[in-house]
C-alpha positions as CSV (number, residue, x, y, z in Angstrom):
1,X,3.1,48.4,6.5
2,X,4.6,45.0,4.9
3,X,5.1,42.3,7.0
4,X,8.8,41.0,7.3
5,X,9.7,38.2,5.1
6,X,11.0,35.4,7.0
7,X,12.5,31.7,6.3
8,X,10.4,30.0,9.0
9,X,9.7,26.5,8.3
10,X,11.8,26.3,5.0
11,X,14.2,23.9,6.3
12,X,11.5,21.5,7.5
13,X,9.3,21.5,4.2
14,X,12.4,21.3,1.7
15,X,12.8,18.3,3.9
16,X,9.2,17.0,3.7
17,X,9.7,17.8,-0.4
18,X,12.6,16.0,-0.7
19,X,10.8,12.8,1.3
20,X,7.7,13.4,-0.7
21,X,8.9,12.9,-3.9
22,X,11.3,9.8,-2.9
23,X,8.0,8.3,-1.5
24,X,6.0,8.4,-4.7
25,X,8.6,5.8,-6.4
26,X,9.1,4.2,-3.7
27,X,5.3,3.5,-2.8
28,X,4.9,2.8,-6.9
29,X,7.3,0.0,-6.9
30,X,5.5,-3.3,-5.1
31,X,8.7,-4.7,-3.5
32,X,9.4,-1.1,-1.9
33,X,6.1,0.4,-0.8
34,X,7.3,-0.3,3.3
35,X,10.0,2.8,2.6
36,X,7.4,4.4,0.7
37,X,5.4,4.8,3.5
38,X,8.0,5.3,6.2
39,X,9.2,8.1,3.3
40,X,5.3,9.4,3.0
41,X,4.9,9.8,7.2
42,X,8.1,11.3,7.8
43,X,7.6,13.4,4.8
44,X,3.9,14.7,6.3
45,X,5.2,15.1,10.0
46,X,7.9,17.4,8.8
47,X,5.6,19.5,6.5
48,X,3.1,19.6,9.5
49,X,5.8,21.2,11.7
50,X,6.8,23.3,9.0
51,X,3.7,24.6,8.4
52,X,3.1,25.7,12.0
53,X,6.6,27.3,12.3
54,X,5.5,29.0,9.0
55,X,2.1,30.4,10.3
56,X,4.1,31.8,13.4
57,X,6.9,33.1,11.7
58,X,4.7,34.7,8.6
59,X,6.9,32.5,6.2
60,X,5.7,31.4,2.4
61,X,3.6,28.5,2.9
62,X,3.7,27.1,-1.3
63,X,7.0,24.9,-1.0
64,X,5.8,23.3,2.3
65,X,1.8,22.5,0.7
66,X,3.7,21.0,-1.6
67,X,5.5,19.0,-0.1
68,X,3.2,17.9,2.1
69,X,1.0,17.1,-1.3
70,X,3.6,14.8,-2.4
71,X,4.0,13.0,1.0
72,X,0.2,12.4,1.2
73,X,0.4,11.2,-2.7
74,X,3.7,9.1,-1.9
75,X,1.6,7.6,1.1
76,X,-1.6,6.6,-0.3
77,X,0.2,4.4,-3.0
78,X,2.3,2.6,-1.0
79,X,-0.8,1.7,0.5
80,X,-2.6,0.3,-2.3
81,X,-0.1,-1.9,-2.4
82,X,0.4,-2.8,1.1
83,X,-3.5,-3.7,1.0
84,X,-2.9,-5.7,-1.9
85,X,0.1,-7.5,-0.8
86,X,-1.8,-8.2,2.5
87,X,-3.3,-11.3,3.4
88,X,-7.3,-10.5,1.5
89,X,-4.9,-8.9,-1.5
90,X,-2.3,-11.5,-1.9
91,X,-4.9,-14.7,-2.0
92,X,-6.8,-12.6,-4.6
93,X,-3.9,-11.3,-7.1
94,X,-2.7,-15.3,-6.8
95,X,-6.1,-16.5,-7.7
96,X,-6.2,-14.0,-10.8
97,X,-2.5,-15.3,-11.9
98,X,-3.5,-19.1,-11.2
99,X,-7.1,-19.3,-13.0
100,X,-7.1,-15.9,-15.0
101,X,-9.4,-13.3,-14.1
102,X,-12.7,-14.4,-14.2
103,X,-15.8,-11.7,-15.4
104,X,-17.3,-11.4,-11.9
105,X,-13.8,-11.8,-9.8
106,X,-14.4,-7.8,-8.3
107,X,-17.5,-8.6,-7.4
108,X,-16.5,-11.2,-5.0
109,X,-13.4,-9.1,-3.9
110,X,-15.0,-8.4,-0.4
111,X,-16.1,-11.8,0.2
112,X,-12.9,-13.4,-0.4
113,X,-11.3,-11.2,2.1
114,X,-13.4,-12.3,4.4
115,X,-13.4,-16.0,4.0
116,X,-9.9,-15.9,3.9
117,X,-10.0,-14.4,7.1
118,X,-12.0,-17.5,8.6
119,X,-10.3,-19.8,6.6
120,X,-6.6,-19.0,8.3
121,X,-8.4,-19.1,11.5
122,X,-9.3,-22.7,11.0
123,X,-6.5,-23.9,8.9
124,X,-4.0,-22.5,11.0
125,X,-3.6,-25.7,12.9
126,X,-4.5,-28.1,10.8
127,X,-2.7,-27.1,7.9
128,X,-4.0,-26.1,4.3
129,X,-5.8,-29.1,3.5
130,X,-8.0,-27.3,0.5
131,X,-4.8,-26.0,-1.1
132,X,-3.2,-29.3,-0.6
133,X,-6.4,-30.8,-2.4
134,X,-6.4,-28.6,-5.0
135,X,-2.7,-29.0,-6.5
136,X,-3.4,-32.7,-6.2
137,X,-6.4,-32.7,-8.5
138,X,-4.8,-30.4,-10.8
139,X,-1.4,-32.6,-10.9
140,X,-3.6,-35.9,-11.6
141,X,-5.7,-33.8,-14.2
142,X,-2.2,-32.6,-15.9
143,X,-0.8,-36.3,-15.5
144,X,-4.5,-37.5,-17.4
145,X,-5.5,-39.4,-14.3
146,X,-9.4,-39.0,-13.1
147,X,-10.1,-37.1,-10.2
148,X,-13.1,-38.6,-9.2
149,X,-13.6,-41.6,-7.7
């Protein structure tokens, strides 16, 4: 005896597809990786439900793997880049565009997250004196002057 074919969940994961897919773009593109992960959850809760309704309702499970595939996919790069737009990220992708990228720079990737994380702890207050320190020496080198006293 076949069991009866039924539409359960197929609303929800056509959703969660739809969602999905927007959320790959959306979490590829740097300046738009916030709606690509709003686009990623959503897109996952929806295919969650809809998987459940489908595992009650003995409804075809492919479109709503899918889409949950494409959520998860959609998700995880728009969190590259949130982590590398964050605070560890940001000083580091600055540093590369400022000085170039030096042969060891991954290598220090960890403990430049870190310091950064003390230094805005202690600068905070006081204000970035080191930055400040730094584009004055480099404006005296450009204008020929010597930096050391």
């Amino acid at each position: 005896m076949e069991e009866p074919k039924s539409t359960a969940g197929q609303g929800l994961g056509i959703a969660g597809l739809i969602l999905g897919i927007l959320a790959i773009p959306m979490g590829i593109i740097p300046c738009t990786f916030y709606i690509g992960i709003l686009f990623g959850i959503i897109g996952i809760v929806l295919s969650l439900v809809a998987l459940s309704q489908a595992n009650r309702g003995y409804g075809p499970k492919a479109l709503i793997i899918a889409a949950l595939i494409c959520s998860l996919v959609g998700l995880s790069f728009a969190s590259v880049w949130g982590f590398t737009l964050s605070r560890g990220g940001g000083k580091f992708i600055k540093e590369m565009i400022r000085e170039g990228v030096p042969p060891d720079a991954f290598e220090d990737f960890g403990r430049d997250i870190e310091e950064s994380a003390v230094e805005d702890d202690t600068t905070s207050t006081h204000g970035h004196s080191s930055d400040l320190e730094h584009m004055t020496d480099t404006l005296k080198s450009l204008e020929g002057e010597d930096t050391n006293p």
